[in-house]
C-alpha positions in Angstrom: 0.0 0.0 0.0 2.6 2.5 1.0 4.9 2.0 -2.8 1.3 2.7 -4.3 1.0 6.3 -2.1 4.5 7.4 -3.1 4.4 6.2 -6.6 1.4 8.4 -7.0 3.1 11.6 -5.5 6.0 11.1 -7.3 3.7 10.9 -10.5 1.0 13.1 -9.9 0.6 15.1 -13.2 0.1 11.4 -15.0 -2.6 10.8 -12.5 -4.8 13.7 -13.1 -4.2 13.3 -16.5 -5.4 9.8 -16.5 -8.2 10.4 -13.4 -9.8 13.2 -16.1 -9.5 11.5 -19.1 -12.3 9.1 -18.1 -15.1 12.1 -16.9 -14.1 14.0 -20.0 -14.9 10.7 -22.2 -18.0 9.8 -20.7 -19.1 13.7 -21.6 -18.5 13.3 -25.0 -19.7 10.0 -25.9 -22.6 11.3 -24.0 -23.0 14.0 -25.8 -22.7 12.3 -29.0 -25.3 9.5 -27.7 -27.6 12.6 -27.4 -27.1 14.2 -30.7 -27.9 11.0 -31.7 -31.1 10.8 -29.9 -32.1 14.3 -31.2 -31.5 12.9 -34.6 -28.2 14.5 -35.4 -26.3 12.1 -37.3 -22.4 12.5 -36.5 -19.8 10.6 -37.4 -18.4 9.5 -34.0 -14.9 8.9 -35.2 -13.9 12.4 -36.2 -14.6 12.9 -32.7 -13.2 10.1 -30.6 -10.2 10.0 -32.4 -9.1 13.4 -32.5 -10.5 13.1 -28.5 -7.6 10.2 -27.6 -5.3 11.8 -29.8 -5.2 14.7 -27.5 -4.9 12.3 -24.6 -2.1 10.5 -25.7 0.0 14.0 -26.8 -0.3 15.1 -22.7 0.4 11.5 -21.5 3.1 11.4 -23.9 5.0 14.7 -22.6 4.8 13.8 -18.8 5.7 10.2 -19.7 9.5 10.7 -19.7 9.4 12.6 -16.4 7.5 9.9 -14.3 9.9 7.4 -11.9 10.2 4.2 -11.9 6.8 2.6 -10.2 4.5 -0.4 -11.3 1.5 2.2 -12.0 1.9 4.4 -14.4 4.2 4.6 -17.8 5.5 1.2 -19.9 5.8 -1.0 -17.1 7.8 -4.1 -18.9 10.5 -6.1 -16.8 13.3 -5.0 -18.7 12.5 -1.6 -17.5 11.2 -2.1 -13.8 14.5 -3.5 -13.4 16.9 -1.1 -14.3 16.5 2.9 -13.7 18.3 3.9 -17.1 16.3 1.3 -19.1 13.1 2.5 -17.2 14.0 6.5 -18.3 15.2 5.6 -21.8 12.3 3.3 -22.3 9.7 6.5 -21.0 11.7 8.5 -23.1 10.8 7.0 -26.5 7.7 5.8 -25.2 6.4 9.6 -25.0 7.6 10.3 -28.5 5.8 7.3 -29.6 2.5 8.5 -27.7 2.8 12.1 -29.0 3.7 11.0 -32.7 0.9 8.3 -32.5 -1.8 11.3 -31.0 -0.9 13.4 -33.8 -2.1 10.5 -36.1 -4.9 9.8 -34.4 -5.8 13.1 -34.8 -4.7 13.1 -38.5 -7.2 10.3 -38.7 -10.2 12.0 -37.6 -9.4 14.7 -40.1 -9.0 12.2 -42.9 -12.3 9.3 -41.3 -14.6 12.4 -43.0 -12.4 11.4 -46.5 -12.1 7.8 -46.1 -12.7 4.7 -43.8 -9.7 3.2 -45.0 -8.0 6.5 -43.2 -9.5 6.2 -40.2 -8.9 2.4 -39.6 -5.0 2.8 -40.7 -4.7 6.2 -38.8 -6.5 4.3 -35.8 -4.3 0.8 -35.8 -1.2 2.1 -37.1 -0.7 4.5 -33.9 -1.5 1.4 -31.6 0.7 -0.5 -33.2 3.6 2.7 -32.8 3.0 3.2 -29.0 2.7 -0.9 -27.9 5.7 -2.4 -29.9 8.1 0.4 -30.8 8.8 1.1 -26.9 9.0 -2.8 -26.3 11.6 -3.4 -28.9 13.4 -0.4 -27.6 13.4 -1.7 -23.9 14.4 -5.4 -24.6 17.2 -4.1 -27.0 18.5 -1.7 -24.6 18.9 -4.1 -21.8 20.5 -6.8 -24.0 23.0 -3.8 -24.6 23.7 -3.5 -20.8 
């Protein structure tokens, strides 16, 4: 209990981050559910997506200035183990986040276009933010 009180004051701006992501979510998807209701038809992807692509550009900046903890940030072995791994792993694992928000946003723009746009510029991101930082972390310790 007590690792869980001072990982949280030690990453405090991830936490509110996270903590109002989910109220701000429920507001627009309620909103949407509404407009919907009223008979407002609105495509619900050039919302969402632009919506998490936001997210994922401030979780991606205070990702490389969180410390090492088993809440928040790419919590992988290789990088609970080792403080440089964990920093350097955070590190490219915000870049990844802010590069994969822009793209979600990108998509949003470009689901009014295309549905092929919004499904590549939906997975594609995913993809960037899961693996790249894995690789990057596994590779790095081998190094050590």
């Amino acid at each position: 209990y007590r690792t869980k009180i001072v990982a949280r004051s030690q990453n405090n701006k991830m936490h509110t981050i996270i903590s109002w992501s989910i109220p701000l979510g429920n507001n627009i998807l309620l909103s949407y559910i509404f407009a919907y209701g009223l008979g407002n038809h609105i495509n619900i992807t050039s919302i969402l997506l632009p919506t998490i692509g936001i997210l994922f550009i401030a979780l991606g900046n205070y990702m490389p200035k969180t410390q090492r903890n088993r809440l928040v940030g790419i919590r992988i072995p290789t990088a609970l183990n080792n403080d440089i791994n964990w920093f350097k792993t955070q590190r490219i694992g915000g870049l990844m986040f802010v590069v994969g928000g822009f793209m979600m946003i990108g998509g949003g723009f470009l689901g009014m276009i295309s549905e092929f746009w919004t499904i590549a510029l939906m997975i594609l991101p995913l993809v960037l933010i899961t693996v790249v930082p894995i690789i990057y972390s596994i590779r790095s310790s081998h190094k050590a």
